[in-house]
C-alpha positions as CSV (number, residue, x, y, z in Angstrom):
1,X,-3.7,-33.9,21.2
2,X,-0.2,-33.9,21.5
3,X,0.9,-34.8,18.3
4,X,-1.0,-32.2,16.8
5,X,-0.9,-29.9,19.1
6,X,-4.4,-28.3,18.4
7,X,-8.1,-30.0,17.5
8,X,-11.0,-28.5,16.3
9,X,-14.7,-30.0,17.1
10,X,-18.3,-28.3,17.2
11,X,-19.5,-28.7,20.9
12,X,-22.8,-27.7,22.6
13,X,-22.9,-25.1,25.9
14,X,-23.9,-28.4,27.5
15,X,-20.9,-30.4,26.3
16,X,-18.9,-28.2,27.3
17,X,-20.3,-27.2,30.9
18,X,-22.5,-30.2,31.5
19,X,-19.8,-32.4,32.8
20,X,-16.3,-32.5,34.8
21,X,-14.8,-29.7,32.6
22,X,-13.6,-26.7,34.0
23,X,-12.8,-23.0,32.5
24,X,-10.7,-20.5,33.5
25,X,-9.6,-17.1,32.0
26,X,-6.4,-15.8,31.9
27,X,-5.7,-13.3,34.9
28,X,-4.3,-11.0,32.4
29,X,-7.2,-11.5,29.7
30,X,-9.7,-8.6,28.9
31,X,-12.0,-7.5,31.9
32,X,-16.3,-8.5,31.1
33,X,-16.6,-5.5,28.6
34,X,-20.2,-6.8,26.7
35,X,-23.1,-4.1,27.0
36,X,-26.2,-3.4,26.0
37,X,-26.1,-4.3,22.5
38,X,-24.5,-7.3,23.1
39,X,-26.8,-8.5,25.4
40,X,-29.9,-7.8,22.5
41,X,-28.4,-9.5,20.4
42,X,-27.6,-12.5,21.7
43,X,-31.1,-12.9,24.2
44,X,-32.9,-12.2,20.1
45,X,-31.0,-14.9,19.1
46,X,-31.9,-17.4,21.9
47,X,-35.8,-16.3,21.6
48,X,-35.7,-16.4,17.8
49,X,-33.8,-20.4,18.4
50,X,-36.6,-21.0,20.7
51,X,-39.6,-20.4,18.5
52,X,-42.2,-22.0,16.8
53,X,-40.3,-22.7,13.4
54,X,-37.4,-21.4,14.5
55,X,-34.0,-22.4,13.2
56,X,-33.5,-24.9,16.4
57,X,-30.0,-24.5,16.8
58,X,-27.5,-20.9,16.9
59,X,-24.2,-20.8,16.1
60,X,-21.8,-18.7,18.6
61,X,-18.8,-18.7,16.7
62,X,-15.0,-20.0,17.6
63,X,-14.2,-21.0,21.3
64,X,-10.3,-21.3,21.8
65,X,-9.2,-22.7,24.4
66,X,-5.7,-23.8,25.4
67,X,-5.4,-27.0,27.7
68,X,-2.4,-29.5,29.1
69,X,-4.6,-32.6,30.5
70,X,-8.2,-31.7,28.6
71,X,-9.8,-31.7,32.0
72,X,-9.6,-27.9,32.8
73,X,-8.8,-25.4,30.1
74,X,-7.9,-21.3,29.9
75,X,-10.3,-19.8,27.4
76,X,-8.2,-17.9,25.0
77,X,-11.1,-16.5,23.1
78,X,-14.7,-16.5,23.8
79,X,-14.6,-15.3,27.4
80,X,-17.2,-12.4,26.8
81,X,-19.9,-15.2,25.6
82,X,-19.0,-17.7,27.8
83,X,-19.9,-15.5,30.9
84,X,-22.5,-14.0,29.5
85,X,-23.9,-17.6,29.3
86,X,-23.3,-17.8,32.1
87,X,-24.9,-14.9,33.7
88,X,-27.9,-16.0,31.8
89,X,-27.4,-20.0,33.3
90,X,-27.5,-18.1,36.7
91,X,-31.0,-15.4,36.4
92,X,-32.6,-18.7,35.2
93,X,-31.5,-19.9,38.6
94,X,-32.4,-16.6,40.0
95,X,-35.4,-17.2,39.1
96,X,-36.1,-20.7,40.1
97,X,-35.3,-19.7,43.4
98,X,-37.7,-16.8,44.0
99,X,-40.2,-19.5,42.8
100,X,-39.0,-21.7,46.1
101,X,-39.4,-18.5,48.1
102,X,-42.8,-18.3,47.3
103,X,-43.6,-21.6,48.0
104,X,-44.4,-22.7,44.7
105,X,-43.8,-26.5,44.4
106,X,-40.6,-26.1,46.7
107,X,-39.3,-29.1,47.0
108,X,-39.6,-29.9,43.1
109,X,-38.2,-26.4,42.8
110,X,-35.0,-27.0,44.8
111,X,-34.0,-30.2,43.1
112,X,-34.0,-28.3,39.8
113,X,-32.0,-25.6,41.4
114,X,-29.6,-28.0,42.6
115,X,-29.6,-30.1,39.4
116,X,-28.6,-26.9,37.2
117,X,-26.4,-25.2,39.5
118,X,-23.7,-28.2,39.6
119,X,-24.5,-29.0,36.0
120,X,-24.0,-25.5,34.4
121,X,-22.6,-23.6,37.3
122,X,-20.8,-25.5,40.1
123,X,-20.8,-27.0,43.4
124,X,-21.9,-24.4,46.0
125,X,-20.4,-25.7,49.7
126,X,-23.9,-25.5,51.5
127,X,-22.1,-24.4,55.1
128,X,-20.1,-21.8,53.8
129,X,-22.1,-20.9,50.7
130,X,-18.0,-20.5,48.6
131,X,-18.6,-21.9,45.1
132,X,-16.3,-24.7,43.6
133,X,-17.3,-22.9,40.3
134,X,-17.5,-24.3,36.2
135,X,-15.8,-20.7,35.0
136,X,-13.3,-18.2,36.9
137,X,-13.1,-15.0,35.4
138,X,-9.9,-13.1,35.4
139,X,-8.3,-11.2,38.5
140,X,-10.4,-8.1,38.0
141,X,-13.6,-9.8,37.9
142,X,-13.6,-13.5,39.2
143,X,-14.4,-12.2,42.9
144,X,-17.3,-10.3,41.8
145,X,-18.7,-12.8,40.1
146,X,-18.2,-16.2,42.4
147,X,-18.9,-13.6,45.7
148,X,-22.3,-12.1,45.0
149,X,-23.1,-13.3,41.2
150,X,-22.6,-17.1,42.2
151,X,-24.7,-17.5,45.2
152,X,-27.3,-15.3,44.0
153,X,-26.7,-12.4,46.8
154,X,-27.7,-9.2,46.9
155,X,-25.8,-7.4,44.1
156,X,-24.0,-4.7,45.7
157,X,-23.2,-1.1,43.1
158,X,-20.6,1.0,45.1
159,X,-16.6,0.7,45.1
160,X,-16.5,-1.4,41.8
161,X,-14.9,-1.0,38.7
162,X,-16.7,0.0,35.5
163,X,-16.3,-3.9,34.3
164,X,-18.0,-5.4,37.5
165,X,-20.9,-2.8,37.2
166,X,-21.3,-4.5,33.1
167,X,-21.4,-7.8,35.0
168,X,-24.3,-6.7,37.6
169,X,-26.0,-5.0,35.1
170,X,-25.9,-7.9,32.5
171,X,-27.5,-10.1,35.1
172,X,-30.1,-7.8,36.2
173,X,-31.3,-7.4,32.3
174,X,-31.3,-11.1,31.6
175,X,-32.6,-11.3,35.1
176,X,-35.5,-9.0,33.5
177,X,-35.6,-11.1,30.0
178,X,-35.6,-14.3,31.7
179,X,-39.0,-13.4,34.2
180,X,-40.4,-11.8,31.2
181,X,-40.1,-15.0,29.3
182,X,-41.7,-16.8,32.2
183,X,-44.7,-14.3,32.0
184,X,-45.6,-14.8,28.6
185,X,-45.6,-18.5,28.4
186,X,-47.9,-20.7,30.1
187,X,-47.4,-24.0,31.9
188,X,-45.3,-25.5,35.0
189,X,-43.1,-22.1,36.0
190,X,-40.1,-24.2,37.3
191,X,-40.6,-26.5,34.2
192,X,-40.2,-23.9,32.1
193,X,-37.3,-22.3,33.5
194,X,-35.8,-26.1,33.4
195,X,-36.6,-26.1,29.8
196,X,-35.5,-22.8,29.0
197,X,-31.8,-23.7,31.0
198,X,-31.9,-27.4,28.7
199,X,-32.2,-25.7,25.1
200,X,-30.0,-23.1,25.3
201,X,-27.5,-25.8,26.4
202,X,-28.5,-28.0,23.8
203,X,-29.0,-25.8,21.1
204,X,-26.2,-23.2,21.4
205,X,-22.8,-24.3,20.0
206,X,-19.9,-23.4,18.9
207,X,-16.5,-24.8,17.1
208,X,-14.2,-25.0,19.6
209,X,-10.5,-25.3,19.0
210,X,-7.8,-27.0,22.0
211,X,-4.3,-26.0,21.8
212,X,-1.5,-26.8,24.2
213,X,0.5,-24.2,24.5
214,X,0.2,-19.9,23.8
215,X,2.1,-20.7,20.0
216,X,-0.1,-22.9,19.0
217,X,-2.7,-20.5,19.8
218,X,-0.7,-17.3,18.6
219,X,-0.8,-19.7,15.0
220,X,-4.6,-20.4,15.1
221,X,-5.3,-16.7,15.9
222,X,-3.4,-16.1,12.4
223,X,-4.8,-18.6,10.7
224,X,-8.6,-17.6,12.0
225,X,-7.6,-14.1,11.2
226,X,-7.0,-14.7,7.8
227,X,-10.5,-16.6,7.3
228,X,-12.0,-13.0,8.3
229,X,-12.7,-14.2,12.1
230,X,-11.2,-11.2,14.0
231,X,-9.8,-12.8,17.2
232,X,-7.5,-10.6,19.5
233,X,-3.4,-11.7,19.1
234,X,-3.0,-8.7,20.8
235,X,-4.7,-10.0,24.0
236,X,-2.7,-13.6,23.6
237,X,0.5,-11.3,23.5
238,X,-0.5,-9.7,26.3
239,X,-1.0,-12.8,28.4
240,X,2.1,-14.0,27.9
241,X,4.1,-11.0,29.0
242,X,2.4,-10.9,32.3
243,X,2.7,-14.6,32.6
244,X,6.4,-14.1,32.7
245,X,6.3,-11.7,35.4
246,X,3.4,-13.9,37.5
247,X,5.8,-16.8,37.3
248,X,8.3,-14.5,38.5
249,X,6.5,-13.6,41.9
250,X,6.7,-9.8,40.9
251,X,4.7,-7.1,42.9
252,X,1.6,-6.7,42.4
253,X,3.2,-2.9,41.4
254,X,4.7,-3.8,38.7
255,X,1.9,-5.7,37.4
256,X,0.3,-3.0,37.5
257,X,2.5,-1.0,36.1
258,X,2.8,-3.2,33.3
259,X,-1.3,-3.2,32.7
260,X,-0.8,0.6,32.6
261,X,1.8,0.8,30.0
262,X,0.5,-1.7,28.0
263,X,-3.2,-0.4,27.9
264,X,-1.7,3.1,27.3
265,X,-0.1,1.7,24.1
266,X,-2.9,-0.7,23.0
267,X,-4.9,2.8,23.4
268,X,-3.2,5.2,21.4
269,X,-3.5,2.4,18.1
270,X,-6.3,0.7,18.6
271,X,-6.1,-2.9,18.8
272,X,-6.0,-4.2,15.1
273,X,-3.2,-2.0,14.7
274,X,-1.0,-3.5,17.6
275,X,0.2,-6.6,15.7
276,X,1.5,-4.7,12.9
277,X,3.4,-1.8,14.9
278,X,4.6,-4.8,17.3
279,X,5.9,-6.1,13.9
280,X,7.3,-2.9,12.5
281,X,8.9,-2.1,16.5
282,X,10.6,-5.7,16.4
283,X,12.4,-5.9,13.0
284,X,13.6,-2.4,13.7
285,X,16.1,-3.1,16.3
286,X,16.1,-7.3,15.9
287,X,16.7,-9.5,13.0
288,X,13.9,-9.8,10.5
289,X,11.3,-11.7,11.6
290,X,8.1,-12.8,9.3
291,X,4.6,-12.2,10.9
292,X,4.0,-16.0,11.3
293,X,7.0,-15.9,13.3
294,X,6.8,-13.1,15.2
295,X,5.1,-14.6,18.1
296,X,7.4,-17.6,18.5
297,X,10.3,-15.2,18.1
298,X,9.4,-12.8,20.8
299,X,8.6,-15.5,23.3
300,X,11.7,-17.2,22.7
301,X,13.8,-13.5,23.4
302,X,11.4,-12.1,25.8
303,X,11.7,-14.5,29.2
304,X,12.2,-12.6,31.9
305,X,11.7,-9.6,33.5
306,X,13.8,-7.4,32.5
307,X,13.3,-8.8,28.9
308,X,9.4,-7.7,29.3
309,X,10.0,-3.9,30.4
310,X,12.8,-3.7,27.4
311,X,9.9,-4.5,25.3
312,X,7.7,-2.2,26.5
313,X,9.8,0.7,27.0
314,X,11.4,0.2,23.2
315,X,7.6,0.2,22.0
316,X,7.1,3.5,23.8
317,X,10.0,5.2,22.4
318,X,8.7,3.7,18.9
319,X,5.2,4.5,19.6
320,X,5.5,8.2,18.5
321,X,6.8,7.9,15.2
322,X,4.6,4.7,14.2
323,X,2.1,6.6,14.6
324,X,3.6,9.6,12.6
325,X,4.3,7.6,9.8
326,X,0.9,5.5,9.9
327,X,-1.7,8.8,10.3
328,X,1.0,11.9,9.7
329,X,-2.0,14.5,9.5
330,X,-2.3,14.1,13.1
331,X,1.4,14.5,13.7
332,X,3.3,17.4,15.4
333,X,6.7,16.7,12.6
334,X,8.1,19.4,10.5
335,X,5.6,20.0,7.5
336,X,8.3,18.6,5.0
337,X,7.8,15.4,6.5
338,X,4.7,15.3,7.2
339,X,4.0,15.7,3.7
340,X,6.5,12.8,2.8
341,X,5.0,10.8,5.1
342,X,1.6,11.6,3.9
343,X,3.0,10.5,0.3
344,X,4.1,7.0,1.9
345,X,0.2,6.8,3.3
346,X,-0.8,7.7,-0.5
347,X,1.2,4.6,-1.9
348,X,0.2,2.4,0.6
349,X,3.9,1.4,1.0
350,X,5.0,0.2,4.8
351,X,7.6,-1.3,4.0
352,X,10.4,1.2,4.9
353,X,8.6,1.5,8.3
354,X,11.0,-0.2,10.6
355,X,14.7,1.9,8.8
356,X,12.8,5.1,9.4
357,X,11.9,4.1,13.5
358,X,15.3,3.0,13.7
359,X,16.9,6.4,11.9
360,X,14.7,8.0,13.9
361,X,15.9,7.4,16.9
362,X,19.6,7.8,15.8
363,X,20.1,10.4,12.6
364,X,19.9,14.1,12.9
365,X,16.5,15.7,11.6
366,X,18.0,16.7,8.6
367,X,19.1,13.1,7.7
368,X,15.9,11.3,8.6
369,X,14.1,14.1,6.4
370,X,16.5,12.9,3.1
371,X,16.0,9.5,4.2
372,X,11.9,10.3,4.1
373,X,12.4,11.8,0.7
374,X,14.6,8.5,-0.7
375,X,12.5,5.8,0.8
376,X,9.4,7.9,-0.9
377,X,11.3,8.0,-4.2
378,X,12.4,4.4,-3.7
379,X,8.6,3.7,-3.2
380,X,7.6,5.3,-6.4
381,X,10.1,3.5,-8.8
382,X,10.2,0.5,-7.0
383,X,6.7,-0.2,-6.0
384,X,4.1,2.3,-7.6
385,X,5.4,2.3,-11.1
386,X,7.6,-0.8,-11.0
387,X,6.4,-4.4,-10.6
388,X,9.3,-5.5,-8.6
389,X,9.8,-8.1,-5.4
390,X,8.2,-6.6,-1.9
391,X,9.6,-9.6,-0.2
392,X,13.0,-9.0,-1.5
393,X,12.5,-4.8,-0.8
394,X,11.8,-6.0,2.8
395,X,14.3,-7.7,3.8
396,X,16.7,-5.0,2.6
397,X,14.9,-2.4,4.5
398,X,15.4,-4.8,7.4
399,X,18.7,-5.3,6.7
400,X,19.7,-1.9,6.9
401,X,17.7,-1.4,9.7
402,X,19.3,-4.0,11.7
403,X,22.7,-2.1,10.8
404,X,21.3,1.6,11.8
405,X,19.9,0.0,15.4
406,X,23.3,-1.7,16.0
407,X,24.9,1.7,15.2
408,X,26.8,0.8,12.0
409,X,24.9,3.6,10.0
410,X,24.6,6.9,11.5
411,X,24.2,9.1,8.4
412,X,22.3,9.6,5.6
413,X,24.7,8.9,3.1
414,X,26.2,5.5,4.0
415,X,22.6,4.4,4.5
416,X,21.5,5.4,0.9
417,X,24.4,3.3,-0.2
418,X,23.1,0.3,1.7
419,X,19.9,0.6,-0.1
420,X,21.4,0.3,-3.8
421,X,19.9,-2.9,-4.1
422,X,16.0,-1.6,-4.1
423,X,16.8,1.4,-6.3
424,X,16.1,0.9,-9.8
425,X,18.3,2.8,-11.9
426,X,17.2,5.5,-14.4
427,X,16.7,3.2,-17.5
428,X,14.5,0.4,-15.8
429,X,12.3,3.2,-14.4
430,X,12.3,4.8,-17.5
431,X,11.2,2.1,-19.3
432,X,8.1,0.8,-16.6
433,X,6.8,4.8,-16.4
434,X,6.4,4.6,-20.1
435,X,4.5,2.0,-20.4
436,X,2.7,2.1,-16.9
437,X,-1.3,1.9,-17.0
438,X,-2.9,2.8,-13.1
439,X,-6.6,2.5,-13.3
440,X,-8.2,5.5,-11.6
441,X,-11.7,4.0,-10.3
442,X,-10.0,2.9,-7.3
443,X,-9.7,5.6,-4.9
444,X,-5.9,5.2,-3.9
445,X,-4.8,4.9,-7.8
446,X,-6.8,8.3,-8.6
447,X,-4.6,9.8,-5.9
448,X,-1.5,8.4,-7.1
449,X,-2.1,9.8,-10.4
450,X,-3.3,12.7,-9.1
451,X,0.2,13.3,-7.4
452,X,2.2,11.9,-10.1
453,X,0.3,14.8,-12.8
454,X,0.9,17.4,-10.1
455,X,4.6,16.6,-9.7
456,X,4.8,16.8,-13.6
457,X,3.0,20.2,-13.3
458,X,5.6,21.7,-10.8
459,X,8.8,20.4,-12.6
460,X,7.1,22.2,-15.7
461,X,5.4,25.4,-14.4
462,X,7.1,25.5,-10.7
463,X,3.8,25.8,-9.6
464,X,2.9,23.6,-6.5
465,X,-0.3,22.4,-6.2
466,X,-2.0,19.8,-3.8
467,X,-2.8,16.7,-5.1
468,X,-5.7,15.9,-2.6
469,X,-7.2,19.4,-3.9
470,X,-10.7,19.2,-5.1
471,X,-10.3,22.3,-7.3
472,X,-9.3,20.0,-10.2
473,X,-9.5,16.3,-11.6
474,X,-8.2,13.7,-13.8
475,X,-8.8,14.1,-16.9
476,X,-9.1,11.4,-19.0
477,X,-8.0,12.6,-23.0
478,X,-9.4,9.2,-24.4
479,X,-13.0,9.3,-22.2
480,X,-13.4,6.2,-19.9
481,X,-16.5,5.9,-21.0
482,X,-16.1,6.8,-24.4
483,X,-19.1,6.2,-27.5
484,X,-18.1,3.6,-29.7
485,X,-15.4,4.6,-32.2
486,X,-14.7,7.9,-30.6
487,X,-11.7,9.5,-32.4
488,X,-11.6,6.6,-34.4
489,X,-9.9,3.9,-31.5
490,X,-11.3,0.6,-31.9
491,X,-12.8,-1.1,-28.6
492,X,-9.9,-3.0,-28.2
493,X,-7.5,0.1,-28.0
494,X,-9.9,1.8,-26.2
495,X,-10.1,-0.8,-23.5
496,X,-6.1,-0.9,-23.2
497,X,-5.3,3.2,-23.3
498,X,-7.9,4.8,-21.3
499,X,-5.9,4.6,-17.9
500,X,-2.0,4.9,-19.5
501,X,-0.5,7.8,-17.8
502,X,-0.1,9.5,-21.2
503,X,-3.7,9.5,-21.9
504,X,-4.3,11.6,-18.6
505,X,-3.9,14.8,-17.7
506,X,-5.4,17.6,-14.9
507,X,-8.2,20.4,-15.5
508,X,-10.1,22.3,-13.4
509,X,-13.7,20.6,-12.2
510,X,-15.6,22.9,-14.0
511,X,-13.4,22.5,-17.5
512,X,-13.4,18.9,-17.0
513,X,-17.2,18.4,-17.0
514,X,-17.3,20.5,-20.4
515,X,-15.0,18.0,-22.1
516,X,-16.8,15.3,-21.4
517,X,-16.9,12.6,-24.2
518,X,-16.5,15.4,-26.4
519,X,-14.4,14.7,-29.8
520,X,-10.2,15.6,-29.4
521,X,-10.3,18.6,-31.6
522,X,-13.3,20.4,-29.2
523,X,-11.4,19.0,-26.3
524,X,-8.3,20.4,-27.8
525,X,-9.3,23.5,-27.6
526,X,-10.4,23.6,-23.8
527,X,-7.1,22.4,-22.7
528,X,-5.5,25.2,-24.8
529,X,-6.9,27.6,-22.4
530,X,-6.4,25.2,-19.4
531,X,-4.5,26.6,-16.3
532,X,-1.9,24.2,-15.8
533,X,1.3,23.9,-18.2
534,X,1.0,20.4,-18.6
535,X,-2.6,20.1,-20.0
536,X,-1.2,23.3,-22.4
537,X,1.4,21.6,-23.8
538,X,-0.2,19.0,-24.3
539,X,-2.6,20.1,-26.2
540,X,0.3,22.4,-28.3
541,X,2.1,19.6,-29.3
542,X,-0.6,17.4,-30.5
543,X,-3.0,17.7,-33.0
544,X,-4.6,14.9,-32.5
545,X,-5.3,12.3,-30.6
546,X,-4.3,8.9,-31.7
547,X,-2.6,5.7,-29.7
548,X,0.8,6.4,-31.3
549,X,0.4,9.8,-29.9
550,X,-0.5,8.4,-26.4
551,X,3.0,6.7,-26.1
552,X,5.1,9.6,-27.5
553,X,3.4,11.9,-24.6
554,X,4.0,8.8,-22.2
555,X,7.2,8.8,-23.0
556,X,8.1,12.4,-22.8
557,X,6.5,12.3,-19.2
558,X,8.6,9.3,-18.6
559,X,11.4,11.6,-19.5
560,X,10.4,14.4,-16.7
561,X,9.6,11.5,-14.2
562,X,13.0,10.2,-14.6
563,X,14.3,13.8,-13.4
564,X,11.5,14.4,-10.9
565,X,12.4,11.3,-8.7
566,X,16.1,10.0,-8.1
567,X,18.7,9.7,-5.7
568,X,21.6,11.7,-7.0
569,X,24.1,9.5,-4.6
570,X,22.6,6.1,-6.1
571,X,22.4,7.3,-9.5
């Protein structure tokens, strides 16, 4: 394994925990957080396995574990099925034993009890009843479980936390399943329960991937991520801070303190957000690191103690405006940039994300609201309406982010100079707005267009209307689902005019449901008594309606476009 560092193999429940093997999760992992559903799902699973032409075999998904010597072996992911096999393993055993209590064929009983306790489970010392166990759960739960779940004692239900209560009650519902199960078949009880324990061994497997070290598993996380598995990088982060402080022989205070800031953070984004902001946080005050690197970076800068609370105190000071910037309708910010930010959400443009934490923490409000307004404008020109590099635009942002957190730029101005690079000057914009096409079925272009037409209609009328308004709509001149040879375009101009920006235009809902498909000259005359300037003039200034037409209007908008959004200082 050392050469490559990682290998993948599909392995049975009883490969993995019918032999030497030993498991172990992370003291830091994820407390036992599976609940009802979960447990449905997975016992309709087993019984629909078990059936009479049943499928004979259930997949449970990727197991990754991380291991030095391939003997024992931390789970990485798949702790929440592994002990819920587990629990199942041990209400089997439950109920073996209540079978021996009962006198039913006893000493056959016992040896089966035995047999599939060290086989699944792990050596009980008989004197002092403390288990030598297969699986150790993390710090929150392992006592729990190896104390009262283990032995099969009395399950106690006060003084607990909320995560030891889900492992009691997961075993008293299997505990349920599994004596139902025994009710409605016939035959040998203890047999049965035998056979029950041997298939779900045998036919429950999984694809289990080794690695030797937490990069290696921080790469297969990516790599499974991107195949649509969601596996938690968050959680392997997490690990690897508060292995750094375990190693460290910290308190057990500032473990905990750690849990509570971190959880607190984790909170407030959701998960699948984490790795992203943890991104955005990072290149904001460090040098620019890719998100395949990211892990490897941060574990090579964050190795002490001190290290780890920088971390998480810089993420709390970042937290704030992350999340202003990713969901600024919730945000307490000035309404001017809210609405900028909201106009970032629109384009779906994050790229500026780690400048604006890093001016945020240093400009004056007024200079992080004009640097707002230039990376939206910068956004517009550079990503909406041009088709230029991202990565490129990136690492300038970066770049002058790295500058701003270093304290080289403190001021607006400077900054906007240091941003040149990604600002495309009047004629290249020019030239990409006239010819632009943006497809409106998809929801995020309609709204694009929908603010671009509404900025148009401002610079013309002054009036200021909301582009997220549902008090009007796109209209579409040339009908996107025009009637063959309507206003005499061919299929093939059809096909390549409908969504240019100078065949649309806004009307209120109810006018734009009259025009329809209707021919130009009726819909001519509706946007003649239209309420916004733009649909007006429009209409004034052509008679008809005719792909030459289409470019002269697209290139008169391209004209007030050009005005609308520029940097005065960059061009």
């Amino acid at each position: 394994m050392a050469a490559t560092n990682f290998k993948t193999e599909n392995n049975t429940f009883r490969k993995l925990f019918g032999n030497g093997l030993t498991y172990r999760i992370p003291r830091f992992q994820r407390d036992y957080s599976w609940e009802n559903e979960h447990w449905e799902d997975l016992w309709a699973d087993i019984l629909a396995m078990l059936k009479e032409g049943g499928e004979g075999a259930h997949y449970m998904g990727y197991l990754v574990l991380q291991s030095s010597d391939d003997k024992s072996f931390d789970v990485i992911d798949g702790q929440q099925r592994l002990t819920t096999i587990s629990l199942i393993v041990l209400t089997i055993l439950k109920n073996i034993q209540r079978l021996i209590d009962s006198g039913n064929e006893a000493e056959a009983n016992t040896r089966r009890l035995n047999q599939i306790r060290q086989t699944y489970v792990g050596y009980l010392d008989p004197v002092t009843l403390i288990a030598r166990p297969k699986l150790m759960l993390n710090r929150n739960n392992n006592d729990y479980f190896q104390t009262y779940l283990v032995p099969l004692e009395r399950l106690p239900q006060r003084g607990f936390r909320a995560s030891e209560h889900l492992l009691r009650k997961a075993f008293e519902w299997f505990d349920r399943q599994v004596a139902a199960y025994l009710k409605n078949s016939t035959g040998d009880e203890g047999k049965r329960l035998a056979q029950l324990v041997e298939d779900i061994s045998d036919r429950l497997f999984f694809t289990v991937i080794t690695v030797t070290n937490e990069l290696n598993a921080y790469k297969v996380f990516e790599t499974l991520n991107a195949r649509g598995v969601r596996l938690s990088a968050t959680d392997l982060l997490k690990n690897y801070l508060f292995s750094v402080l375990d190693r460290g022989g910290e308190t057990d205070h500032e473990l905990r303190s750690l849990e509570d800031r971190w959880e607190r953070i984790v909170g407030r984004l959701q998960s699948e957000n984490f790795p992203d902001f943890l991104r955005v946080h990072w290149n904001s005050r460090h040098d620019f690191a890719r998100q395949t690197d990211l892990f490897k970076t941060i574990r090579a800068r964050v190795a002490d103690r001190e290290a780890v609370f920088q971390l998480l105190r810089g993420m709390d000071e970042d937290l704030d405006t992350y999340l202003a910037l990713s969901s600024p309708e919730a945000s307490e910010w000035p309404q001017d940039d809210k609405q900028l930010s909201g106009i970032l959400k629109t384009f779906r443009v994050r790229q500026p994300f780690p400048l604006l934490l890093a001016a945020k923490r240093t400009f004056d409000p007024a200079d992080f609201t004009g640097l707002l307004r230039a990376t939206m404008v910068i956004s517009l020109r550079y990503n909406v309406i041009g088709t230029f590099s991202t990565a490129e635009q990136e690492r300038t942002y970066n770049a002058v982010a790295g500058r701003v957190a270093r304290g080289d730029l403190s001021q607006l101005w400077p900054t906007l100079q240091a941003m040149r690079g990604i600002y495309p000057d009047d004629r290249a914009f020019w030239a990409a707005f006239a010819d632009k096409t943006i497809r409106t079925t998809d929801s995020r272009n309609n709204r694009v267009v929908r603010f671009i037409l509404c900025a148009l209609e401002k610079h013309l009328s002054g009036q200021d209307y909301s582009f997220t308004s549902d008090a009007f709509s796109i209209e579409h001149v040339l009908p996107q689902n025009a009637p063959d040879g309507w206003g005499g375009f061919n299929h093939e101009e059809a096909n390549s005019l409908t969504y240019r920006l100078g065949n649309m235009t806004l009307l209120q809902a109810n006018a734009n449901r009259d025009a329809g498909t209707v021919e130009y000259t009726d819909k001519r005359a509706i946007y003649e008594q239209s309420g916004f300037a733009i649909t007006r003039k429009m209409a004034q200034e052509n008679a008809e309606w005719t792909p030459e037409r289409i470019t002269t209007w697209q290139s008169w908008m391209a004209n007030q476009a050009t005005a609308i959004w520029r940097i005065a200082q960059l061009s």
